[in-house]
Jmol script that loads the backbone (N, CA, C; Angstrom):
load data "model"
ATOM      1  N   UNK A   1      31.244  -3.720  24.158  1.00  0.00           N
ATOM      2  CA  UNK A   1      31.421  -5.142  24.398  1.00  0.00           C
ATOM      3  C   UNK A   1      31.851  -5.404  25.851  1.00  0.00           C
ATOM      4  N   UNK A   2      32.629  -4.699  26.371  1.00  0.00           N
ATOM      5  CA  UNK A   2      33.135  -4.969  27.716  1.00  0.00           C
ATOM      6  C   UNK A   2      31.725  -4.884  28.711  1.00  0.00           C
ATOM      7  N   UNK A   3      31.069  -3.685  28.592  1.00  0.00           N
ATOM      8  CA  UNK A   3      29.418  -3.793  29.280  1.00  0.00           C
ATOM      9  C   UNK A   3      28.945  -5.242  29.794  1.00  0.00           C
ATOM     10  N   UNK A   4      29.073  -5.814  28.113  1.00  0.00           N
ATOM     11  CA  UNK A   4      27.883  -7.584  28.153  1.00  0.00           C
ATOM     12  C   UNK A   4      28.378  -8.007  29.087  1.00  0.00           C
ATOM     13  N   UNK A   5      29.550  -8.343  29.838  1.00  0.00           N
ATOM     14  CA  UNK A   5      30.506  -8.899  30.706  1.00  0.00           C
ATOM     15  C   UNK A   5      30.417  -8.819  31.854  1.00  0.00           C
ATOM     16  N   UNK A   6      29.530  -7.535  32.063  1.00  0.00           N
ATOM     17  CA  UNK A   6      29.588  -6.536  33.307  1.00  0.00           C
ATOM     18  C   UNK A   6      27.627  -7.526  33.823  1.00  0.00           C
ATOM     19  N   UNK A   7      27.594  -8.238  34.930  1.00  0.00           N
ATOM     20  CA  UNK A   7      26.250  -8.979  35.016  1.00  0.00           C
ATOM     21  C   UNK A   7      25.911  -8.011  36.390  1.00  0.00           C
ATOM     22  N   UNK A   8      24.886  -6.997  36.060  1.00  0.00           N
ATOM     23  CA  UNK A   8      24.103  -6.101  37.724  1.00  0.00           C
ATOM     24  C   UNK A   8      24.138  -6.998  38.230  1.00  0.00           C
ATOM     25  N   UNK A   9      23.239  -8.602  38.323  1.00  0.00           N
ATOM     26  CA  UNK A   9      22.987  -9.060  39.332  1.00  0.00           C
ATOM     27  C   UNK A   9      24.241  -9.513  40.277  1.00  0.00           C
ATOM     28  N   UNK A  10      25.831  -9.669  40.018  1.00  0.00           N
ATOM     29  CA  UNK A  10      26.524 -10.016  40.837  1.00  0.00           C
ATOM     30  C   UNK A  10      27.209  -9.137  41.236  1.00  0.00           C
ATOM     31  N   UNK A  11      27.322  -7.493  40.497  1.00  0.00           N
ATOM     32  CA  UNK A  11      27.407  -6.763  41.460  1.00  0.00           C
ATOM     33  C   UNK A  11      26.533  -6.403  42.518  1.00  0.00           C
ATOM     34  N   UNK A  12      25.373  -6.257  42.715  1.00  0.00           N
ATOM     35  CA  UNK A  12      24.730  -6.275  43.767  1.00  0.00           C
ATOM     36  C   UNK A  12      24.603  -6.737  44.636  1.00  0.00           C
ATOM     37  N   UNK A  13      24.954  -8.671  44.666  1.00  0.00           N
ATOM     38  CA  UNK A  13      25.331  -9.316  45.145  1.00  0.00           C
ATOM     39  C   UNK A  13      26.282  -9.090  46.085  1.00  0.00           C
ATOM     40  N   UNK A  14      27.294  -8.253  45.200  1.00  0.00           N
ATOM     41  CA  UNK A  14      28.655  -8.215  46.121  1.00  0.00           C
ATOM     42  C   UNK A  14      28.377  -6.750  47.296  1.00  0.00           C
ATOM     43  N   UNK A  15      27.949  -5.992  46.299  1.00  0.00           N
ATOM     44  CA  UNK A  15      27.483  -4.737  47.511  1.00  0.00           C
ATOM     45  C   UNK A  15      26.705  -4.939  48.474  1.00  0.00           C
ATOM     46  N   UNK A  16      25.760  -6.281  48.550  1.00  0.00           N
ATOM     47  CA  UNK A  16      24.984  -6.334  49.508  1.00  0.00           C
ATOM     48  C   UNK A  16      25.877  -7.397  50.620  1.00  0.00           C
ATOM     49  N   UNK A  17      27.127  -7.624  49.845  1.00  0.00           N
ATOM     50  CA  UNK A  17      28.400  -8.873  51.206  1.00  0.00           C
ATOM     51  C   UNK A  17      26.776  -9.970  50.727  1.00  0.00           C
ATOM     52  N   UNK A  18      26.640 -10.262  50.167  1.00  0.00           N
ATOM     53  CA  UNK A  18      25.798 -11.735  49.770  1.00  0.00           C
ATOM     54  C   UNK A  18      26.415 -12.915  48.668  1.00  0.00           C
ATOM     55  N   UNK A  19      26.213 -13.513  48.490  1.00  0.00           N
ATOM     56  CA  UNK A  19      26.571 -15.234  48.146  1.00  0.00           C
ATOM     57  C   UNK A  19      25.633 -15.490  46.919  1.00  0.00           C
ATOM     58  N   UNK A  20      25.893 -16.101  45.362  1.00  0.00           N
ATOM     59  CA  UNK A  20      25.214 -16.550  45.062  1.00  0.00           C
ATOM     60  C   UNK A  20      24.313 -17.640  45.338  1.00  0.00           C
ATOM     61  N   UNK A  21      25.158 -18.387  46.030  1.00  0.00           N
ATOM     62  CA  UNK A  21      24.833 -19.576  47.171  1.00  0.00           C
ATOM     63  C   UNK A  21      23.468 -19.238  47.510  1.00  0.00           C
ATOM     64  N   UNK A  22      23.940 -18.229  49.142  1.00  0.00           N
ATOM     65  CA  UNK A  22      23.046 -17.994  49.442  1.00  0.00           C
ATOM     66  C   UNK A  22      21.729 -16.754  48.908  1.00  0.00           C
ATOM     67  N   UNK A  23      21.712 -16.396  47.583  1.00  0.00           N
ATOM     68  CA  UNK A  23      20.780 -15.967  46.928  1.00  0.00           C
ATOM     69  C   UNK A  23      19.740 -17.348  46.810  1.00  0.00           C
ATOM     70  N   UNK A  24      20.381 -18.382  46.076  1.00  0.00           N
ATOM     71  CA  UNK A  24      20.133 -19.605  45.649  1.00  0.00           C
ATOM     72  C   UNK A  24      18.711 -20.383  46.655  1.00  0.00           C
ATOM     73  N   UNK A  25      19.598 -20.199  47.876  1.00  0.00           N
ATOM     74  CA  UNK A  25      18.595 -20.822  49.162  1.00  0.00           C
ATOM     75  C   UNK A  25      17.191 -19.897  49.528  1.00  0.00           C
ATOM     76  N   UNK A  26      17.806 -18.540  49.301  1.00  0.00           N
ATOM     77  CA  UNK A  26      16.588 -17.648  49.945  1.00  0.00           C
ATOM     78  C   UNK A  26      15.535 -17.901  48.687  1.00  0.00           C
ATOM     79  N   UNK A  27      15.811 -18.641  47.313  1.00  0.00           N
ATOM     80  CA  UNK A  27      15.014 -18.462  46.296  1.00  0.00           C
ATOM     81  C   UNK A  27      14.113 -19.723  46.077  1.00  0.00           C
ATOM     82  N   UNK A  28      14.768 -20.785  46.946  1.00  0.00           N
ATOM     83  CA  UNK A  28      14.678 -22.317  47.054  1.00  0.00           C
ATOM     84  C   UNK A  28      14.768 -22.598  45.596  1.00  0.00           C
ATOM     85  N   UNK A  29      16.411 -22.409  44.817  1.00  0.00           N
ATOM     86  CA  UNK A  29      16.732 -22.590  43.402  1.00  0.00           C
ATOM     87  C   UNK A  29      17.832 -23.612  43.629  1.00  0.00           C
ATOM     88  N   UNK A  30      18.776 -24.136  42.473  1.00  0.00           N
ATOM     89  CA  UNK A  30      19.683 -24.832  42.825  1.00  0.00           C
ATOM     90  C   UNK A  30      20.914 -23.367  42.575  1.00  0.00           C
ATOM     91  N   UNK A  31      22.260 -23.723  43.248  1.00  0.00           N
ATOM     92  CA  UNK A  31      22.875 -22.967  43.073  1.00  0.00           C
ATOM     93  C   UNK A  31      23.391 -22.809  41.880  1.00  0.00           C
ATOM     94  N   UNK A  32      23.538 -23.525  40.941  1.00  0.00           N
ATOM     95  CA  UNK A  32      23.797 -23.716  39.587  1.00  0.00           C
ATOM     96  C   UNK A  32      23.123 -23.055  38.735  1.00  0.00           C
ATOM     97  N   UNK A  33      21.675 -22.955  39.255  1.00  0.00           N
ATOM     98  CA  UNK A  33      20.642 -21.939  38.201  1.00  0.00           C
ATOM     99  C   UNK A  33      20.852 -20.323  38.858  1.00  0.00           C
ATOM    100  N   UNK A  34      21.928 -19.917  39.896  1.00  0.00           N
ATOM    101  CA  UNK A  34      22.092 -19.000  40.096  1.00  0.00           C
ATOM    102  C   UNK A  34      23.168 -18.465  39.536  1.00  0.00           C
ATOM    103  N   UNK A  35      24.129 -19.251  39.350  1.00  0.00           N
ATOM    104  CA  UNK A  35      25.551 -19.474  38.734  1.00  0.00           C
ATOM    105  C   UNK A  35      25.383 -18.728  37.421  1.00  0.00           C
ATOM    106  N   UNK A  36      24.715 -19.598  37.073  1.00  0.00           N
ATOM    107  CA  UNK A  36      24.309 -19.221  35.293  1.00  0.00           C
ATOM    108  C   UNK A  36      23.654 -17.426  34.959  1.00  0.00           C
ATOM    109  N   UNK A  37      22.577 -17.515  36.429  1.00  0.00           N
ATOM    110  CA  UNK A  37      22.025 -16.000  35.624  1.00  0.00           C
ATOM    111  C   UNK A  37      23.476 -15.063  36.214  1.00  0.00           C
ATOM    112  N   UNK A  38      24.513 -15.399  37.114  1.00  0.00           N
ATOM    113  CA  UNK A  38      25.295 -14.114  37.416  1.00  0.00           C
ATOM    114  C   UNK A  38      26.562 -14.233  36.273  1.00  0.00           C
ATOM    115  N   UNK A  39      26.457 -15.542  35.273  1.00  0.00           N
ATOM    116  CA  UNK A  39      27.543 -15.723  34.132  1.00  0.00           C
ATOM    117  C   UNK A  39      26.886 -15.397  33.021  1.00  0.00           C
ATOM    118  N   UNK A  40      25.423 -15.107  33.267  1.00  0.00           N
ATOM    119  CA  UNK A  40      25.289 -14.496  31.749  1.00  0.00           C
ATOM    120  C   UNK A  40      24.732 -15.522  31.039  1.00  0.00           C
ATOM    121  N   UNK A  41      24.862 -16.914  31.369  1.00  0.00           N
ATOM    122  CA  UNK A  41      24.674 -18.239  31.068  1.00  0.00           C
ATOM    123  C   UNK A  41      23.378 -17.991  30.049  1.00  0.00           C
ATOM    124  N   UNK A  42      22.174 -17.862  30.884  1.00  0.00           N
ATOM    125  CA  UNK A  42      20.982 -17.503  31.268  1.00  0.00           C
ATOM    126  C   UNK A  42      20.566 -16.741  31.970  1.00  0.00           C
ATOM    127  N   UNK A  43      19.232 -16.635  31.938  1.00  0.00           N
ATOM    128  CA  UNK A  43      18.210 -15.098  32.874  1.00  0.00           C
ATOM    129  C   UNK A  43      17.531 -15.782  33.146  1.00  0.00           C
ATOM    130  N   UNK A  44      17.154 -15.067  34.562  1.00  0.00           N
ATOM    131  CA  UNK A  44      15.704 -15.666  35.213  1.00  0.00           C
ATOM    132  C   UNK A  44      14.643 -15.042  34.368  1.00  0.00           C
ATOM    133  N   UNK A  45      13.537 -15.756  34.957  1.00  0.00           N
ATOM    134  CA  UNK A  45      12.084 -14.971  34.472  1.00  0.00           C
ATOM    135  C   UNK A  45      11.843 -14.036  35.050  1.00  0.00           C
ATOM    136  N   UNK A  46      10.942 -12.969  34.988  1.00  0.00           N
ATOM    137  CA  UNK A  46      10.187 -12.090  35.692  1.00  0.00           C
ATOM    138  C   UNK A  46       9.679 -12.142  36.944  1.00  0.00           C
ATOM    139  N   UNK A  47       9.053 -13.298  37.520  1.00  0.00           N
ATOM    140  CA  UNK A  47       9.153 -13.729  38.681  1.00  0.00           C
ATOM    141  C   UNK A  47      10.289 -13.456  39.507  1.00  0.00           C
ATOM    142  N   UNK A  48      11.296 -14.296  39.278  1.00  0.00           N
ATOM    143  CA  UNK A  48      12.229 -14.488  39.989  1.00  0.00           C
ATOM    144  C   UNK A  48      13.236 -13.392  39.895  1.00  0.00           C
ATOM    145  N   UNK A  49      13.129 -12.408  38.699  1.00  0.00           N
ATOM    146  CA  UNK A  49      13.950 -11.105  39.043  1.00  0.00           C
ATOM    147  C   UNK A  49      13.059 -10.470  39.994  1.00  0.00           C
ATOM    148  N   UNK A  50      11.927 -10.678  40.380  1.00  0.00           N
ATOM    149  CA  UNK A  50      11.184  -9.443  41.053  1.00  0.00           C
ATOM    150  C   UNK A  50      11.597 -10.355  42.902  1.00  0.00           C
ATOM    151  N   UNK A  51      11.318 -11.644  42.707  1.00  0.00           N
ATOM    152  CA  UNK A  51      11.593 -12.435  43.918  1.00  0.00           C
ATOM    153  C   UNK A  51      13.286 -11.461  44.435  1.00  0.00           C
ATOM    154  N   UNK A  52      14.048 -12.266  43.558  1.00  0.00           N
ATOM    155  CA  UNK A  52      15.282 -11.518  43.349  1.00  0.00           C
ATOM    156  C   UNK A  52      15.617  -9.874  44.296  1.00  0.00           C
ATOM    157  N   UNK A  53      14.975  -9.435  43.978  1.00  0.00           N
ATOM    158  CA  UNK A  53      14.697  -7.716  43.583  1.00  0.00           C
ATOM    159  C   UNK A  53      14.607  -7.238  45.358  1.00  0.00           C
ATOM    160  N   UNK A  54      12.864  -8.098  46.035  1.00  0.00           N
ATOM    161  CA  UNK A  54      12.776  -8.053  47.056  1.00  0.00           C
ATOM    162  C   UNK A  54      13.683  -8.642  48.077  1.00  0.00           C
ATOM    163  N   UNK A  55      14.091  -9.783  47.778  1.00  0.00           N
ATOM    164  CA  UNK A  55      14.870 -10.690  48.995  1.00  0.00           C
ATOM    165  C   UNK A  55      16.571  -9.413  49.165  1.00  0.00           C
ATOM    166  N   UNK A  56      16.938  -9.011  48.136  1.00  0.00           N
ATOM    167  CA  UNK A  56      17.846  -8.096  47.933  1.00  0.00           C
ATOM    168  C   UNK A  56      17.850  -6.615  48.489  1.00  0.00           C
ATOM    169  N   UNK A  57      16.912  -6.192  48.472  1.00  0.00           N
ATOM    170  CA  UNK A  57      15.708  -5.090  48.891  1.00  0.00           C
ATOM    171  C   UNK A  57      16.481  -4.125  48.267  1.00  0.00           C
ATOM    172  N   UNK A  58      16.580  -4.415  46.587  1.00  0.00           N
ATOM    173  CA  UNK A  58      16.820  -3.040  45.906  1.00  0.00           C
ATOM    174  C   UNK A  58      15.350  -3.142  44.519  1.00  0.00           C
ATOM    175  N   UNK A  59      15.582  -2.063  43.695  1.00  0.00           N
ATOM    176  CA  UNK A  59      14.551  -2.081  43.459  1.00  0.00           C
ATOM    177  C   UNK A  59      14.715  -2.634  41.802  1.00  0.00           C
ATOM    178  N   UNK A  60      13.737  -3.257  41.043  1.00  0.00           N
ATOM    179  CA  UNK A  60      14.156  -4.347  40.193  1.00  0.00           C
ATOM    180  C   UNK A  60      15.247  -3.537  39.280  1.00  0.00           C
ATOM    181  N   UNK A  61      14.865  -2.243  38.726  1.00  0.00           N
ATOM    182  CA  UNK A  61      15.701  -1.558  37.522  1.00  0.00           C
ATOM    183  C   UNK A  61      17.274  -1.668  38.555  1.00  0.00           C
ATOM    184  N   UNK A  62      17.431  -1.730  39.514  1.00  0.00           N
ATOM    185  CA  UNK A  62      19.178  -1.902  39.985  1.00  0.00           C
ATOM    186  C   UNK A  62      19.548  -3.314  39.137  1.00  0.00           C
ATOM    187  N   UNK A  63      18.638  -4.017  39.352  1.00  0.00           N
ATOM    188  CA  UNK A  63      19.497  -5.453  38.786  1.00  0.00           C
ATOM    189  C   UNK A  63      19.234  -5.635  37.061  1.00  0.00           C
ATOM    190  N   UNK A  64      18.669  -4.858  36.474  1.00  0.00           N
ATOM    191  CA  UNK A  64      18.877  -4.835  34.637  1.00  0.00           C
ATOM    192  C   UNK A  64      19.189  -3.790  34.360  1.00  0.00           C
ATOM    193  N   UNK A  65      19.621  -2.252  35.180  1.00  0.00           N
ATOM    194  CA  UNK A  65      19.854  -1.387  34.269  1.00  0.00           C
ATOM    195  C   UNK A  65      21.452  -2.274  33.905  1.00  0.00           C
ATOM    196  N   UNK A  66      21.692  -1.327  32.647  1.00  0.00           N
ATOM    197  CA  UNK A  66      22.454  -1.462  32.003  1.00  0.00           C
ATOM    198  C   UNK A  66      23.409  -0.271  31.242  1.00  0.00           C
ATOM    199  N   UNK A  67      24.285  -0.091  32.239  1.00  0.00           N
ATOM    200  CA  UNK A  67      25.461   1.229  32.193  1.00  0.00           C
ATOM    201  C   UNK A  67      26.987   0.823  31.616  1.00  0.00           C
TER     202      UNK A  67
END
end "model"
wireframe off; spacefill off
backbone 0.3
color backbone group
């Protein structure tokens, strides 16, 4: 249970010194729909994890594995 809690995409975020914010802008999203996928809220689509993936420049399995 503690895992579900644990969201890749905002650790990566943080290892890369990046902003959901500015994830948000490089995605032309609102920051709110970024908010949500790093709370678990919601998930992006496939698209936008792969958009995601590149603008980040890791490779998509960093942002869904699940350890």
């Amino acid at each position: 249970m503690a895992n579900k809690e644990l969201n890749r995409l905002k650790v990566v975020l943080a290892e890369r010194k990046k902003t959901g914010k500015w994830l948000a802008e490089q995605l032309g999203k609102d920051q709110t729909t970024v908010s949500k996928w790093c709370t678990n809220s919601s998930q992006p689509d496939l698209e936008n994890l792969i958009k995601m993936a590149k603008i980040l420049e890791v490779d998509v399995n960093e942002i869904l594995k699940n350890e």
